[in-house]
C-alpha positions in Angstrom: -13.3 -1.0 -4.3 -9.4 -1.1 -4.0 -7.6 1.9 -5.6 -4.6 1.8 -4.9 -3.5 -2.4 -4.8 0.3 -2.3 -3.9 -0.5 -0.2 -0.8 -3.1 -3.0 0.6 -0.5 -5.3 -0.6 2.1 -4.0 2.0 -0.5 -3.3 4.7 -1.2 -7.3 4.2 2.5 -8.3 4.4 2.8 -6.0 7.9 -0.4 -7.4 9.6 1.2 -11.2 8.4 4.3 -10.6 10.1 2.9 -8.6 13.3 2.7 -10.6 16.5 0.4 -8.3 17.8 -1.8 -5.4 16.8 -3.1 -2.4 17.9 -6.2 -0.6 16.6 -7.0 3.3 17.7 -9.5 5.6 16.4 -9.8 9.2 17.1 -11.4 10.5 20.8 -14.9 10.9 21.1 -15.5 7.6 18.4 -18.5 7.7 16.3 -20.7 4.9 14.4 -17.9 4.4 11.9 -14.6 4.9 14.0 -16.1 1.7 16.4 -17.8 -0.5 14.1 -14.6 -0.3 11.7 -12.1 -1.3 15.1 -14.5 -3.3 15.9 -15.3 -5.0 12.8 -11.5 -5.3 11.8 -10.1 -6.6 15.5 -12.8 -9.3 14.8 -11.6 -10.5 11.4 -7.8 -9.7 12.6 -8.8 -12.5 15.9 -10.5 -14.8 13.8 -7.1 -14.6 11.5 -5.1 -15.8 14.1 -3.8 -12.2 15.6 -3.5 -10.8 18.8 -5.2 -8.0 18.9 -6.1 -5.2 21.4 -8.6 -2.1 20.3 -7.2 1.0 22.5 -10.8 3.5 23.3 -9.9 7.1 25.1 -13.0 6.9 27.2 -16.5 5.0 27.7 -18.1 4.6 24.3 -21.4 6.6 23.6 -24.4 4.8 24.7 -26.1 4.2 21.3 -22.7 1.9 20.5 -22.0 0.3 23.9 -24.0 -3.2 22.8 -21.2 -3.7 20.6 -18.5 -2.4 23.1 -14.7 -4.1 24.1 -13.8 -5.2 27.3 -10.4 -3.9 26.1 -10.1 0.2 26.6 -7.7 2.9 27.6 -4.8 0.3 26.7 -1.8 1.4 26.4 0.6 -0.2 23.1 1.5 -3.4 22.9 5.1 -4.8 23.2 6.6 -5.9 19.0 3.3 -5.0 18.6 1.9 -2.7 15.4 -0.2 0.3 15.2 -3.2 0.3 12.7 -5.4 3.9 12.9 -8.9 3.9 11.5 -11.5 6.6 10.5 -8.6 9.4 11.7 -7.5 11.9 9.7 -5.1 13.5 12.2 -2.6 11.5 14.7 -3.3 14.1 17.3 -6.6 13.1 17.3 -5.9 9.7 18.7 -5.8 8.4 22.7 -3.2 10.2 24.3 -0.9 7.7 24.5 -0.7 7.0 20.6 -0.3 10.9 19.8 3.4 10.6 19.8 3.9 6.7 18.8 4.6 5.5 15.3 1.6 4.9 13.2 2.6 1.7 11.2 -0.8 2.1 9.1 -3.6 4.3 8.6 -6.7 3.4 7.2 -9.4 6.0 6.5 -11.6 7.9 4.5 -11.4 11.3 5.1 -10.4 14.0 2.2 -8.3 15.5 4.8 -6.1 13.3 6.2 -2.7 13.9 6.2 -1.2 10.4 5.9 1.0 10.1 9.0 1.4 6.6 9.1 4.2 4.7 7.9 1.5 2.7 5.4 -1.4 4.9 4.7 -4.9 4.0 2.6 -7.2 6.6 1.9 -9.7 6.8 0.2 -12.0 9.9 0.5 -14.4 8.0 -2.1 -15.8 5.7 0.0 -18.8 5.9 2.0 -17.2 5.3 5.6 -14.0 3.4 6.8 -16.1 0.5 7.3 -16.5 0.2 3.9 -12.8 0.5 3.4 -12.3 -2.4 5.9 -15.3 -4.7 4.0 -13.1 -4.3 0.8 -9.5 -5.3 2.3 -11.0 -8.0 4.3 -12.5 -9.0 1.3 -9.5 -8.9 -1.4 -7.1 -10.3 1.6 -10.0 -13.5 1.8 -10.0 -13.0 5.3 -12.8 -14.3 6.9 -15.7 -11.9 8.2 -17.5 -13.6 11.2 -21.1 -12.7 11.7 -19.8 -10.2 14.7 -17.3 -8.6 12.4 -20.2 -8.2 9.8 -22.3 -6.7 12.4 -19.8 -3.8 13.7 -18.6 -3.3 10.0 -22.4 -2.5 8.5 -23.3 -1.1 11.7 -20.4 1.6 10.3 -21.8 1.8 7.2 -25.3 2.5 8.5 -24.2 5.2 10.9 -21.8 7.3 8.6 -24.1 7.5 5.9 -27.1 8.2 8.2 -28.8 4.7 6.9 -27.7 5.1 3.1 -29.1 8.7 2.9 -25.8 10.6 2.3 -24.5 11.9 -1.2 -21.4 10.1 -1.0 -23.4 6.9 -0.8 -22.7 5.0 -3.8 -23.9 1.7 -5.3 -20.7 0.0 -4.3 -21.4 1.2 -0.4 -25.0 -0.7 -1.2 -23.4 -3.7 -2.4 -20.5 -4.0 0.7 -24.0 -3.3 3.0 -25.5 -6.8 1.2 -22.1 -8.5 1.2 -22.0 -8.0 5.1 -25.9 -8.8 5.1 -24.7 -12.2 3.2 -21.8 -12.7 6.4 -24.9 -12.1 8.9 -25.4 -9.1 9.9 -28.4 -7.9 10.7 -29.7 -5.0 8.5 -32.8 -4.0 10.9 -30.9 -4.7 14.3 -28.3 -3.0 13.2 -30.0 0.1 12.1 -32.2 0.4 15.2 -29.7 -0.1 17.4 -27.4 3.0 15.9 -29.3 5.4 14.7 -33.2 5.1 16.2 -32.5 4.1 19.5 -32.3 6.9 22.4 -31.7 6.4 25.8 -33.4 8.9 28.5 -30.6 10.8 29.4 -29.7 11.5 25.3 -33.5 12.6 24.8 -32.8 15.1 28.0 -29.7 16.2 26.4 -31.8 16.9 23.3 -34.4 19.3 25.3 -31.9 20.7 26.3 -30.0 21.9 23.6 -33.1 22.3 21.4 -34.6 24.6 24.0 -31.7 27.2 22.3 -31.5 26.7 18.8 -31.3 29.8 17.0 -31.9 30.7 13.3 -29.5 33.4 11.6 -30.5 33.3 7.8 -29.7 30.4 5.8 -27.4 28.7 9.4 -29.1 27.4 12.4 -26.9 26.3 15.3 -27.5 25.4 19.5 -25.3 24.4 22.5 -24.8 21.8 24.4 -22.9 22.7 27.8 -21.5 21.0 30.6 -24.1 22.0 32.7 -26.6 20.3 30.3 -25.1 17.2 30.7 -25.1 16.7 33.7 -28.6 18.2 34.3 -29.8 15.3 31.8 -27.4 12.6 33.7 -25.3 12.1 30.2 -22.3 11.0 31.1 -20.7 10.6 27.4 -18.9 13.9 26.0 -21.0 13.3 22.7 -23.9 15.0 21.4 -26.1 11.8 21.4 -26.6 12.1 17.5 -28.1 15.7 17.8 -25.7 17.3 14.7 -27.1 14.6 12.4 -31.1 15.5 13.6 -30.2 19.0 12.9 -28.9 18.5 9.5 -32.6 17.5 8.7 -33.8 20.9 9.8 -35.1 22.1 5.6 -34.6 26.1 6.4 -30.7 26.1 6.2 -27.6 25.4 4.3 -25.8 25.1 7.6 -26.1 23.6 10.6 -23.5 24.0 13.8 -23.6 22.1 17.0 -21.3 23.7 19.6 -20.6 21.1 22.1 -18.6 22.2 25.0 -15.8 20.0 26.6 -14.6 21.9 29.1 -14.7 25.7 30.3 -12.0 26.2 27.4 -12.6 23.5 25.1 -15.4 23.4 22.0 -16.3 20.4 19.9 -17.7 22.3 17.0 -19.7 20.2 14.4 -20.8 21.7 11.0 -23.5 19.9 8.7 -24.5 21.3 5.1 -27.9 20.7 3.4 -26.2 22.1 0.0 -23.2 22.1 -2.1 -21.6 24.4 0.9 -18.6 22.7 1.8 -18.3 22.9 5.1 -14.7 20.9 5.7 -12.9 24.0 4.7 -14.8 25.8 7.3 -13.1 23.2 9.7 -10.0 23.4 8.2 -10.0 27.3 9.1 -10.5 26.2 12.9 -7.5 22.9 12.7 -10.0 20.4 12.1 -11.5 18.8 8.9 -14.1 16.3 7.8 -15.9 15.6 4.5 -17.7 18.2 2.6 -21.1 17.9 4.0 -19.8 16.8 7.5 -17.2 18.2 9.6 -15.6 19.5 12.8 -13.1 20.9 14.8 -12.1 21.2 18.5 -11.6 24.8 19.3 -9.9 25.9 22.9 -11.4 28.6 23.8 -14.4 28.9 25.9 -17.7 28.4 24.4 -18.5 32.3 24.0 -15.8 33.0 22.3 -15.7 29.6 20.1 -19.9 31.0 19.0 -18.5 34.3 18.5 -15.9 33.3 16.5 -17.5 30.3 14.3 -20.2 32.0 13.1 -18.3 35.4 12.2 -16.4 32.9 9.7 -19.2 30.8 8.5 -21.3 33.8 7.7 -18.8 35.2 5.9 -18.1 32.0 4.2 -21.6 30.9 3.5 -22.0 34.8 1.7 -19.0 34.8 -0.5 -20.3 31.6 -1.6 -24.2 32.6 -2.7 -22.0 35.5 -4.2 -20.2 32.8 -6.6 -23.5 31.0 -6.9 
């Protein structure tokens, strides 16, 4: 569903006269940010591009059958940039932080459109879906492996079709890709059921703390628990989405430490609690039933902190109610 048609215009006259692209995604890549990489660099190969996909660090397990050979690259020479599924430049690879962003693709409310070209539309389902649409209208072939990565996107963003922003449009790109060849029941197995034993680990350990403060429910995953559990990813191994299923709160957090000053923080909502301004209060953003922020400060003090302002968020909001 194209809404804005001059911008996807111009984004197709810069890929035409690129020699070579570039596509990034933000650090720590979920379902979306790879499949929709993954899925594009496909399409963008089989249109006769050169085209290198640039990952921070390994990819999380769950993702890997689909994985690159190409990661931690660094940009290409007369090359462009393309950014998907990121809604702030400083969330990209180090090494595209500072570089111009020729176009940005996403589908986050809260993007701040720093690329040169910038489509965003906080409508759609995932970026995926985004992708599925401008390959589409661009008649630019999607190969079986492009389908794959692009609905395995889909599948994972909208936790197999189950979230409210999934729309009847998201359902009918899901059967288009189906029609390409990708493989609906692979797909969704692969990304969102399977679990390797070092994820389930990481699991026991973090549920082994989860805590229930009226209407929120949150845990921790430390540094210490992954390496206990032998998880070598800086993920949570799909754990905020599992919690989000938890009936007994509005809100659920997932602190998930980086380092001995460094907190991904990931908020979930059950209700009409939008929980992206809650991330926009820490620097980060998101959508409103899903979003997070990286917080440097050390995981006692990030707690501390995050639940001070979602408490006091969560109650002026039953107070409108």
């Amino acid at each position: 569903m194209n809404k804005n048609p001059s911008i996807s215009q111009s984004i197709r006259q810069r890929i035409d006269a690129a020699e070579m692209v570039t596509l990034v995604t933000h650090i720590r890549p979920d379902g979306d940010a790879v499949g929709s990489v993954i899925g594009f660099g496909e399409a963008l190969r089989g249109y006769g591009k050169t085209v290198q996909i640039a990952f921070e660090e390994t990819l999380p397990a769950r993702f890997r059958f689909l994985k690159e050979k190409e990661e931690k690259k660094k940009p290409l020479e007369n090359g462009i940039i393309i950014t998907l599924d990121c809604a702030e430049q400083n969330r990209t690879p180090k090494d595209y932080s500072g570089k111009k962003i020729d176009i940005n693709i996403d589908h986050h409310a809260t993007n701040t459109n720093f690329g040169d070209l910038n489509y965003v539309n906080a409508e759609a389902a995932a970026t995926a879906e985004i992708v599925t649409d401008l390959l589409t209208e661009w008649k630019i072939q999607i190969s079986p492996a492009a389908a794959n990565a692009l609905l395995m996107g889909i599948i994972t963003d909208t936790i197999g079709f189950r979230t409210q922003n999934t729309t009847a449009h998201t359902l009918h790109t899901a059967a288009r890709l189906i029609e390409k060849g990708a493989h609906l029941t692979d797909m969704y197995q692969r990304s969102l059921t399977d679990m390797t034993w070092e994820a389930s680990s990481l699991w026991g350990f973090a549920l082994n703390k989860l805590q229930k403060e009226g209407k929120i429910i949150y845990t921790v995953i430390t540094c210490e628990d992954r390496k206990k559990a032998g998880f070598t990813g800086r993920d949570d191994a799909d754990l905020t989405n599992f919690l989000s299923s938890i009936q007994e709160a509005d809100i659920s957090i997932l602190f998930n430490q980086q380092s001995e000053k460094s907190v991904k923080v990931s908020w979930r909502s059950r209700s009409t609690v939008n929980v992206a301004n809650l991330a926009s209060h820490f620097g980060g953003g998101g959508h409103p039933a899903a979003a997070g922020a990286e917080i440097e400060l050390s995981l006692q003090e990030t707690q501390q902190k995050v639940l001070e302002v979602t408490k006091s968020y969560l109650l002026k909001y039953d107070n409108q109610e």
